[in-house]
Backbone bond lengths (Angstrom), bond angles and torsions (degrees), N, CA, C in turn:
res aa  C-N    CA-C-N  psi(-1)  N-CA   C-N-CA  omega(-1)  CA-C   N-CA-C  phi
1 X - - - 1.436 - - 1.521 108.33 -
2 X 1.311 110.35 137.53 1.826 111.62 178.33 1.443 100.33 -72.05
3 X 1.244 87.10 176.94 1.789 106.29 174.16 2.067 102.93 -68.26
4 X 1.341 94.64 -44.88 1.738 101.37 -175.56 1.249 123.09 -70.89
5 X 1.447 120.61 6.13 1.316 125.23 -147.76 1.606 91.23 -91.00
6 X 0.962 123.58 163.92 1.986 131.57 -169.72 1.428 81.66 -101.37
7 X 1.214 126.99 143.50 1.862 132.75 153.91 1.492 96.98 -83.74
8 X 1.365 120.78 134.91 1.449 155.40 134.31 1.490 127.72 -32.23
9 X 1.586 136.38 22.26 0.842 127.33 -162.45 1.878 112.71 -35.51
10 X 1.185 91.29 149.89 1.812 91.81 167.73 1.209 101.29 -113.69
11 X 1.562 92.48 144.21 1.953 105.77 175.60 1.462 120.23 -54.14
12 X 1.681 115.12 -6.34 1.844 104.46 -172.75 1.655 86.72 -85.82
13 X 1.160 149.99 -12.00 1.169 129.48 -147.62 1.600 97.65 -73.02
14 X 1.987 101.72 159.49 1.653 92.39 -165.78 1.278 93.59 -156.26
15 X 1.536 108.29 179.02 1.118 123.52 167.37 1.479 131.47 -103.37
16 X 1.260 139.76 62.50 1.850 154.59 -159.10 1.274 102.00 -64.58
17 X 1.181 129.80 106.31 1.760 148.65 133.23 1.025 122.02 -68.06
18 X 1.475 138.82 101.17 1.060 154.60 131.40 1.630 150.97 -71.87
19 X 0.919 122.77 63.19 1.532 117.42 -173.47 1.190 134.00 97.19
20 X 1.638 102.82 17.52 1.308 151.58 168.45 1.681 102.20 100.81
21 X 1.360 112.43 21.61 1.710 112.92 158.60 1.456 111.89 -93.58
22 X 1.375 91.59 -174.13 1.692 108.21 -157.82 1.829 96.44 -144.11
23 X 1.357 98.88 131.58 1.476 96.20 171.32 1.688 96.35 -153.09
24 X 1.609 101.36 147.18 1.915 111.92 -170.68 1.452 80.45 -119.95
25 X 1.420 105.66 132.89 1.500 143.62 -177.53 1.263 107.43 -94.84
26 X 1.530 152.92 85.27 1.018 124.25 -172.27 2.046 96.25 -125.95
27 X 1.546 103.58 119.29 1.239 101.33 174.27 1.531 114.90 -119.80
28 X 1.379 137.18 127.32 1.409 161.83 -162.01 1.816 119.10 -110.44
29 X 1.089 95.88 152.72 1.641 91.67 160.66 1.383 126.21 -110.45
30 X 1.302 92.40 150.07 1.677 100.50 -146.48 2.064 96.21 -75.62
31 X 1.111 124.32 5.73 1.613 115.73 -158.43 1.331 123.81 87.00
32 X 1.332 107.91 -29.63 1.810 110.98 -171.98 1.591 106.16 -113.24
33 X 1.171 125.26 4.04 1.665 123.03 179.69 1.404 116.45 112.55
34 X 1.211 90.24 -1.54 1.708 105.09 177.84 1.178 133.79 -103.80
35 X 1.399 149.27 151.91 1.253 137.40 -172.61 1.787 118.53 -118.03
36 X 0.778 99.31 163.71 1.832 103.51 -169.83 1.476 96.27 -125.81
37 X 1.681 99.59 155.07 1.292 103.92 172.18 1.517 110.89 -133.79
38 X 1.515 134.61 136.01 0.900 130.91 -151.63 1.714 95.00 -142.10
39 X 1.750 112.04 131.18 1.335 90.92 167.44 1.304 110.09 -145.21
40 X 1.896 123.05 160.86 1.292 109.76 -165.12 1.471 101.31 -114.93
41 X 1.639 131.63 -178.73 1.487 111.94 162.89 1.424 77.29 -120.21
42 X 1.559 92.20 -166.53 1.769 111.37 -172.51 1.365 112.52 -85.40
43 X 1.417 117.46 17.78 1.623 114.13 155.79 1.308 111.78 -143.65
44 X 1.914 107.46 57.03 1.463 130.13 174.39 0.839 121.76 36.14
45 X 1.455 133.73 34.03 1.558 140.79 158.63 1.611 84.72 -67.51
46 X 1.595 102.90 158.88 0.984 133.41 177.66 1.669 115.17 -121.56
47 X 1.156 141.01 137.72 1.648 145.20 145.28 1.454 100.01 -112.16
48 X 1.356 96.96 124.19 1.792 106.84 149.07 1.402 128.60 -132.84
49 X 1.269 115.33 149.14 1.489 125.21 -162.14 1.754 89.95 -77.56
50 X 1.657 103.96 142.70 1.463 97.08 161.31 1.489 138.07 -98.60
51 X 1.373 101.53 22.35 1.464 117.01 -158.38 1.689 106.51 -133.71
52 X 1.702 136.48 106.68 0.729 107.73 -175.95 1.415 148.91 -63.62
53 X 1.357 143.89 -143.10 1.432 113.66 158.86 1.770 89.60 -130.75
54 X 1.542 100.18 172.52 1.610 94.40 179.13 1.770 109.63 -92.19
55 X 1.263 116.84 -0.70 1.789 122.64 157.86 1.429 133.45 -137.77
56 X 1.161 117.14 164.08 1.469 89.89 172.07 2.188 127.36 -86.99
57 X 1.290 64.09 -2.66 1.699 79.62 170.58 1.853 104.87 -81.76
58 X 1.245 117.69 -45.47 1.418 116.28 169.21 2.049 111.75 -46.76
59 X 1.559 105.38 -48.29 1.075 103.28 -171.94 2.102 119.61 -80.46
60 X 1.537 85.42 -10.56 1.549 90.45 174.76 2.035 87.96 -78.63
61 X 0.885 112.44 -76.32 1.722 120.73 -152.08 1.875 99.49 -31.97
62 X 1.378 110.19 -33.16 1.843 126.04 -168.70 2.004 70.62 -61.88
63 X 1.102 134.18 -96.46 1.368 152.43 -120.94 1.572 87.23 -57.94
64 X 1.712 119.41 -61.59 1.425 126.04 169.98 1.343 109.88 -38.52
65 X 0.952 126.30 -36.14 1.555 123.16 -166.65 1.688 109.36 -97.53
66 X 1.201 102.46 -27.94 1.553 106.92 172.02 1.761 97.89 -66.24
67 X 0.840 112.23 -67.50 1.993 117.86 -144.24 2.089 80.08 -71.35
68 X 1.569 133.17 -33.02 0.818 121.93 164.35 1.906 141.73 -41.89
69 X 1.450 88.06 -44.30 1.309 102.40 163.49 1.496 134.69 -106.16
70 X 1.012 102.15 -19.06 1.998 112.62 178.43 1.413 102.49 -103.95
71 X 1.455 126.88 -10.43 1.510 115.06 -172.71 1.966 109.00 82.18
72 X 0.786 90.72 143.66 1.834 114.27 166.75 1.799 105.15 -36.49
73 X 1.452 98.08 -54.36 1.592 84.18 -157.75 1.319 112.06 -79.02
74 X 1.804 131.53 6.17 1.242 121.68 163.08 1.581 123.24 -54.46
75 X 1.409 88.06 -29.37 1.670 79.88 171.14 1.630 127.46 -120.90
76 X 1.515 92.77 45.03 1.587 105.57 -176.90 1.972 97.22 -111.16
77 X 1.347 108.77 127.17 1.555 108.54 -178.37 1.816 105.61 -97.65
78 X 1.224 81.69 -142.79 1.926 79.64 -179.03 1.457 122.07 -111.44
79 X 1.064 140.14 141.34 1.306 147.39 -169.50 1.330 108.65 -34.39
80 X 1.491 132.09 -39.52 1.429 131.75 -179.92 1.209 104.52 -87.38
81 X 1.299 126.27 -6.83 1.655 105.68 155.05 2.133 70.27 102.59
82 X 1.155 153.13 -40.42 1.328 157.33 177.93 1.578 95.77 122.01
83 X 1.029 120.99 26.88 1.642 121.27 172.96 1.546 102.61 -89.01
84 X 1.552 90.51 142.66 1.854 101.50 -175.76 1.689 98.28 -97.58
């Protein structure tokens, strides 16, 4: 994908509360037919998958199935974002 390229949001992207956390779902298309999944917690840490998926329904069910089995806080970072 270029630098100029517009991102594609997809309509599943969401907002996940868990256990009084917060996580923003945001999944895109990658330029080539593929979709990415990108996610933030509530003190803008970021996780992203490095592999695209072939839908965005593929890349929602990965996120369901993650916080399903590892719990919420695998993808919760640290309050400073890991800044010293």
């Amino acid at each position: 994908m270029t630098e100029n390229t517009e991102l594609k949001l997809s309509p599943l992207c969401r907002v996940i509360e868990q256990d009084g956390k917060t996580l923003r779902v945001e999944i895109c298309e990658d330029g080539d037919g593929g979709w990415l999944l990108e996610v933030f917690d509530e003190f803008n840490n970021s996780t992203v998958w490095e592999d695209s998926f072939e839908s965005d329904q593929d890349a929602l069910f990965e996120i369901e199935a993650t916080i399903r089995e590892e719990g919420i806080d695998c993808l919760i970072g640290p309050v400073d974002g890991g800044m010293l």
